[in-house]
N, C-alpha and C positions, 0 to 999 in steps of 0.2 A: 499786247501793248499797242499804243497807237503814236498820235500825234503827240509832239511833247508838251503842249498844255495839259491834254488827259493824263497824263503821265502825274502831273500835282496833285492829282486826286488820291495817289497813294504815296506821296512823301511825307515821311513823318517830320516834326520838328526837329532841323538843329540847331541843338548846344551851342554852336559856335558861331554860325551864320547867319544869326537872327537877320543883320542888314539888310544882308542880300535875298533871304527866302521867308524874309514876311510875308509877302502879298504872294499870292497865286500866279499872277501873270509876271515873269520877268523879259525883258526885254535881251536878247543877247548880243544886242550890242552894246548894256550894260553893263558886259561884262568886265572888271579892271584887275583880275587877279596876275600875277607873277610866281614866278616861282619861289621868289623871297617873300612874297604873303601868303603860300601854300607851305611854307618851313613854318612860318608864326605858327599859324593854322594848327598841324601837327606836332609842333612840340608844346602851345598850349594843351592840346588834349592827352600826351603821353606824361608829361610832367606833372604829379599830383600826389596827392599822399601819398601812394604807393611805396614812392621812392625814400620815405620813412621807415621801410619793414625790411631794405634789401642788404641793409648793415645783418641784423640777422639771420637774413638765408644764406647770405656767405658763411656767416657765421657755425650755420648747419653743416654747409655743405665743405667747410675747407679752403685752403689756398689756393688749391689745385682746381678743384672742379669749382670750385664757387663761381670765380670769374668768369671762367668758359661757359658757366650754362647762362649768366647775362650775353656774354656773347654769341651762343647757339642760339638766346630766343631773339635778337637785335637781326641776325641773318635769316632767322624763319620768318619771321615779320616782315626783313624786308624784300624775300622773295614772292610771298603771297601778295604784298603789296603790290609789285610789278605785275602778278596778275589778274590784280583789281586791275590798275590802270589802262590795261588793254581790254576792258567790260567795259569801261564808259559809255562805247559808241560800239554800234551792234548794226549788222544787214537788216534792212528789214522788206521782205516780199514786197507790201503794202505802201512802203514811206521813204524808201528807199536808206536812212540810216536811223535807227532808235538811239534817242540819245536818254540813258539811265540816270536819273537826276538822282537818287538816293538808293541808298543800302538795299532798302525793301523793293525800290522798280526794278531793281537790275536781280537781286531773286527772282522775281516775279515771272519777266522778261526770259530767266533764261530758264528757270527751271519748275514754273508753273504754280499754279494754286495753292496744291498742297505743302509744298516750302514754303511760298510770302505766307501762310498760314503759322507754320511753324518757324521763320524767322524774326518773324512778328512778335510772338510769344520771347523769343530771346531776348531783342531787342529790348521790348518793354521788361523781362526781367533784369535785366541787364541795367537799365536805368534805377530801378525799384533798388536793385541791390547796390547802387552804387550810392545811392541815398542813406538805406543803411550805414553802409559803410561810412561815408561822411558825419553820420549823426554819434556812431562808436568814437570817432578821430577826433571829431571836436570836443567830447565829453573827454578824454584821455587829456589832449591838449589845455584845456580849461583845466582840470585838475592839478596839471603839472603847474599853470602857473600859482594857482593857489597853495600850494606843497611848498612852492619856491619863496612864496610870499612867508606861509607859513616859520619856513626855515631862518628866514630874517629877522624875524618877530622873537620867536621864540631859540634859536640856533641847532646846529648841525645833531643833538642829541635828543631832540623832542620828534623821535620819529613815531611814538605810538599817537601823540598828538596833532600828529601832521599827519596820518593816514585820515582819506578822505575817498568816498564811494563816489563811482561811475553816474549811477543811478539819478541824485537830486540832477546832474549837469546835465542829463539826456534830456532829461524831463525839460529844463531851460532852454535847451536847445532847440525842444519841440514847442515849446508856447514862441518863442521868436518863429519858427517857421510858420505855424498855424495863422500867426497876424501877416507874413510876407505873403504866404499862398494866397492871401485875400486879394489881395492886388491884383486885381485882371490888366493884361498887359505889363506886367512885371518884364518880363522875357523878353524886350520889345528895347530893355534899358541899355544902349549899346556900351556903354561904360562897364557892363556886367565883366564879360568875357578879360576885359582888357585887367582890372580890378584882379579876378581870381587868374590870370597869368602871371603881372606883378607879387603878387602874394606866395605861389607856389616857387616862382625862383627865388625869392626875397627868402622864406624857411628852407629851402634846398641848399640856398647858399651859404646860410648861418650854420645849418646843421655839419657840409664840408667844413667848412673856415673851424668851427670847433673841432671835428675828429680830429683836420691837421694840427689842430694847436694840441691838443690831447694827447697825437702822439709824441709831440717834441716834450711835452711834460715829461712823458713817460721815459722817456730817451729810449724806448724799445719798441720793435713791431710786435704787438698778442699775436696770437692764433696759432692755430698749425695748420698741418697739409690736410687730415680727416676731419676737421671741427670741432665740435663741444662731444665730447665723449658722453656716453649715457651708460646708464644699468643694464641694461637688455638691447638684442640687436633687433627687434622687430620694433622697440622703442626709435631707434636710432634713424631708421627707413622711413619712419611715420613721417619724423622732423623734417629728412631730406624731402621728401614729397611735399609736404607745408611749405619750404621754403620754396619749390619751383614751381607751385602756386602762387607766393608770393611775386613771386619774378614776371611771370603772365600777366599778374593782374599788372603788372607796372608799363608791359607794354602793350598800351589796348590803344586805338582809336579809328578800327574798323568802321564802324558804326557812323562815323560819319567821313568817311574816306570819298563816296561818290562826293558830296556835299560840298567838299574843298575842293574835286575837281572841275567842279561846274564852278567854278569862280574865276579858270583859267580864261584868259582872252587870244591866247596862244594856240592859235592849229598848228598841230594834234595835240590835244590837249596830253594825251597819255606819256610823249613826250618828257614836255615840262614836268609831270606828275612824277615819272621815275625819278628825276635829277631831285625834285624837293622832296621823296621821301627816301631819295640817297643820304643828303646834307641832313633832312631832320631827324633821323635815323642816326648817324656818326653823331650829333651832337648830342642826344638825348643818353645814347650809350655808354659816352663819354662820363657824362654826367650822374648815370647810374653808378657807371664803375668806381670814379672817382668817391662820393658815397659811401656806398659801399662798403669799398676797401677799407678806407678811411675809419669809416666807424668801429668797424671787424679789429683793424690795425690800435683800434684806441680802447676798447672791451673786451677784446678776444673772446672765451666764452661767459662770460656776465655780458656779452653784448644783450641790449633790452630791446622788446619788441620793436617800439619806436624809437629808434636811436634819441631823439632830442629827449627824451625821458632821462640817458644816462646822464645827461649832464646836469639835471635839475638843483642838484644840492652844486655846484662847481658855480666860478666867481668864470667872468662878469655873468653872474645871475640875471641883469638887466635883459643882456644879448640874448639869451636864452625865452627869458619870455616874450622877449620880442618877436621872436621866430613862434613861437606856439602864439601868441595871438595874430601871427600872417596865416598860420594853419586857419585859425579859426574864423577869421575874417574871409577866408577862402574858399572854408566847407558853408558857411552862411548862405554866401553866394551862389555859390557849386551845387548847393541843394536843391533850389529853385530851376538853375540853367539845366537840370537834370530829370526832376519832376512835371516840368511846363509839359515835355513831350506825351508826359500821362496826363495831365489834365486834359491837353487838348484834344485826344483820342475819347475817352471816356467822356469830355461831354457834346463832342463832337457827333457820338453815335448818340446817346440820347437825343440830341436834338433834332437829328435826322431821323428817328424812330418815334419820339412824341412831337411830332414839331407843333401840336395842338396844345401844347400842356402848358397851363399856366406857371406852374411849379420851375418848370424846364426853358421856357424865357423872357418872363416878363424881368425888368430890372427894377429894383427898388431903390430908391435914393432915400438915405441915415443920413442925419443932418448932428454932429458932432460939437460938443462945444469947443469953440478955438481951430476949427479943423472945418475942412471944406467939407461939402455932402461929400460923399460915396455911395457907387452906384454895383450894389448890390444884389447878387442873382443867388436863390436859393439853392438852387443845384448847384454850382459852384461851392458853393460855403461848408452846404453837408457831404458832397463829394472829398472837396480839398479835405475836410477836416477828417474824416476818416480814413485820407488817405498818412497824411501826418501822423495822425495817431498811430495807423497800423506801423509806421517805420517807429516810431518812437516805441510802443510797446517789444518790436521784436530787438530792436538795440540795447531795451533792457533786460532781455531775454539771453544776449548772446552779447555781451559789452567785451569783446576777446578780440585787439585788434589783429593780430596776426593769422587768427582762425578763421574769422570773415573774410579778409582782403584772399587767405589762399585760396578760399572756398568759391570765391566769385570768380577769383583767376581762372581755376581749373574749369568752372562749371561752362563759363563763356570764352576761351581763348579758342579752343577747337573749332566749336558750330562756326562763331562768327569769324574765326581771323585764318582759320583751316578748311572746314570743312567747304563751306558755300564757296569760297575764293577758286578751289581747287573744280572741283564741280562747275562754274558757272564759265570758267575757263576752256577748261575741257571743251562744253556746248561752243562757246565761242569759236575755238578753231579745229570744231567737229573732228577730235578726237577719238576714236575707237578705242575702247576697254584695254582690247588684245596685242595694240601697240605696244612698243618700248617705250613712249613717253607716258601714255596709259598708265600702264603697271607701275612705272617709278612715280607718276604722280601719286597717283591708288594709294601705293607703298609709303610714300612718304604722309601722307594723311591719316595711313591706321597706326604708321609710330606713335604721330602726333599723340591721334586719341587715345594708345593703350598709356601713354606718360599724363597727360588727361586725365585720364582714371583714376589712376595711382595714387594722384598728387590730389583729384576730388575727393578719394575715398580716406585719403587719411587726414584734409583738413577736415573733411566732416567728423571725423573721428576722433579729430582735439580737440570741435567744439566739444563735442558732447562729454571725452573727458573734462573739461575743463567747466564743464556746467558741473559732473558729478564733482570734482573738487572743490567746486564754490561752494556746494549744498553740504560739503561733510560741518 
């Protein structure tokens, strides 16, 4: 690593920060962040569909344990956290302190080529799948309102003719992305970020406000202490591993964790950073739990993948699709602020590799009727569009909300928010293997991944049950 301008030569885009890490050169005495815009920060990125799927892992997992392993992941997260926070700012022989501006320089930094290689790879799938995922939720979501609509029109007994396929809505949902990809500098739109936060507590908060009104209908609490009982016990194990994939993926926002600390204007910054991802942490937890419970407490075991699903045929139906069209308005967005980072990689290397090629960037201006030119780059158009298409084809592939979101949890909560944390720390306060803090860091990393595992191997294994049941 070097000077911190060279340092932007391997920061990827973020999500979050457009503002602040457009341009290459920032100034640090531009910096205005606080610790209450480091909470914004990370509870934008932890709050998001996710928290639609965790009525169900309780659901899996019981009264007992449900709640506690939201709570076990809210503590693991946010001890690895604290040992982000003390990576920011690094000795350096050369420069006297490296200062790690994202996820990838501070791999890089601490643990060499062959990792930013392979966190590289994460990062970007990680992105890739969460677009997926997005393109499954808003197709689910869109359906429900249409179900909901249907049920008005026709009433609560027309349920053969209110079933309606995943399938046509992905496809909708990929022709609106395909025309937004086009937009060079979409990602640039700073209303973005602000839009898909509003919208994720707007359905989060609809979705609470119903379970609690569901359970007072009920005038009882569902569930029990072991969950939804099943046929078989290796059936039963699967579910619980789904669900604590489910749970992971709900608290993610490693990935851009340097990216909101370099927004601090606070020396040390690491500081500040513990304190905002103490506060965003209890709030987000809070809000999981609340959820949650709630949903579990209003379905017991008929709790539905995505909680806002159970209430589709229940009055105020209005409220209801209001919260699935905030989903949807959400993932629209969410799509974009997740996919720019692969755009800008992929033609960023081509253009660095053919910078002769006409193909690769000359721009063309489309002169549109009623509609200003646009100024149009061929690589952009057949890139974007075959990257669209590939999430669109594998989301009709795999349209299984709870099987995706666990599959992603599991596949990315270890590498990104375990493994490198834990590792990059270590180097930091050149820790020895054979110490006592060693061994219990070690230790607590290979728990992680053997529960990791577990929990990958049996959402992959309800996708594919759940593909072989769709095909009978």
């Amino acid at each position: 690593m070097g000077t911190v301008e060279e340092q932007y030569d391997q920061q990827p885009y973020s999500p979050l920060l457009t503002s602040t890490h457009h341009n290459n050169q920032l100034s640090l005495h531009s910096k205005t962040g606080t610790v209450w815009t480091a909470v914004a920060h990370i509870i934008t990125a932890m709050i998001g569909a996710g928290v639609l799927s965790l009525a169900w892992s309780i659901a899996q997992l019981g009264w007992v344990v449900g709640p506690f392993a939201i709570l076990v992941f809210a503590l693991v997260t946010l001890f690895t956290a604290f040992l982000l926070c003390d990576c920011y700012r690094s000795p350096d022989p050369k420069f006297g302190t490296t200062v790690n501006r994202s996820y990838l320089a501070a791999v890089t930094h601490y643990l060499g080529r062959r990792s930013q290689i392979t966190c590289n790879v994460l990062l970007k799938e990680s992105l890739f799948g969460a677009t997926v995922a997005y393109t499954v939720t808003a197709a689910v979501s869109v359906r429900a309102i249409q179900k909901s609509i249907c049920y008005q029109r026709e009433g609560q007994q027309a349920s053969y003719s209110c079933d309606y396929s995943d399938d046509m809505y992905i496809l909708l949902f990929g022709c609106i992305q395909f025309i937004l990809s086009q937009i060079s500098d979409f990602h640039n739109m700073k209303w973005l970020s602000v839009v898909a936060a509003l919208m994720s507590f707007g359905y989060s908060t609809i979705g609470l406000s119903l379970g609690f009104a569901k359970v007072i209908e009920n005038g009882e609490i569902k569930g029990s202490k072991t969950g939804v009982s099943t046929l078989s016990y290796v059936t039963k194990w699967s579910l619980v591993f789904q669900a604590l994939g489910d749970v992971a993926f709900s608290f993610r926002y490693t990935g851009v964790f340097f990216e909101i600390q370099d927004t601090l204007k606070t020396v040390p910054e690491n500081q500040t950073m513990k304190k905002a991802s103490l506060v965003s942490i209890i709030i987000a937890t809070f809000f999981f739990l609340s959820c949650a419970c709630f949903g579990y407490a209003a379905f017991g075991d008929d709790t539905p993948g995505n909680m806002l699903t159970g209430f589709a045929s229940n009055e105020p139906s209005w409220l209801v699709d209001s919260a699935n069209a905030c989903i949807v308005v959400h993932l629209v967005g969410g799509y974009q602020v997740y996919s720019q980072p692969i755009f800008a990689s992929v033609e960023g290397w081509f253009t660095e590799k053919f910078s002769s090629s006409n193909f690769v960037n000359d721009i063309h201006s489309v002169k549109l009727p009623l509609l200003p030119a646009l100024r149009v780059n061929l690589l952009s158009m057949y890139s974007r569009t075959v990257y669209v298409a590939s999430t669109t084809v594998i989301a009709m592939l795999f349209p299984y909300f709870n099987q995706v979101i666990g599959t992603l949890g599991a596949l990315n909560f270890w590498p990104l928010a375990i493994y490198f944390p834990v590792e990059m720390y270590m180097v930091q306060k050149n820790i020895n293997f054979w110490t006592l803090t060693g061994i219990l860091l070690r230790g607590f990393s290979s728990v992680c991944l053997i529960v990791c595992v577990a929990a990958f191997t049996a959402s992959v294994d309800g996708l594919v049950n759940a593909k072989i049941g769709e095909n009978r």
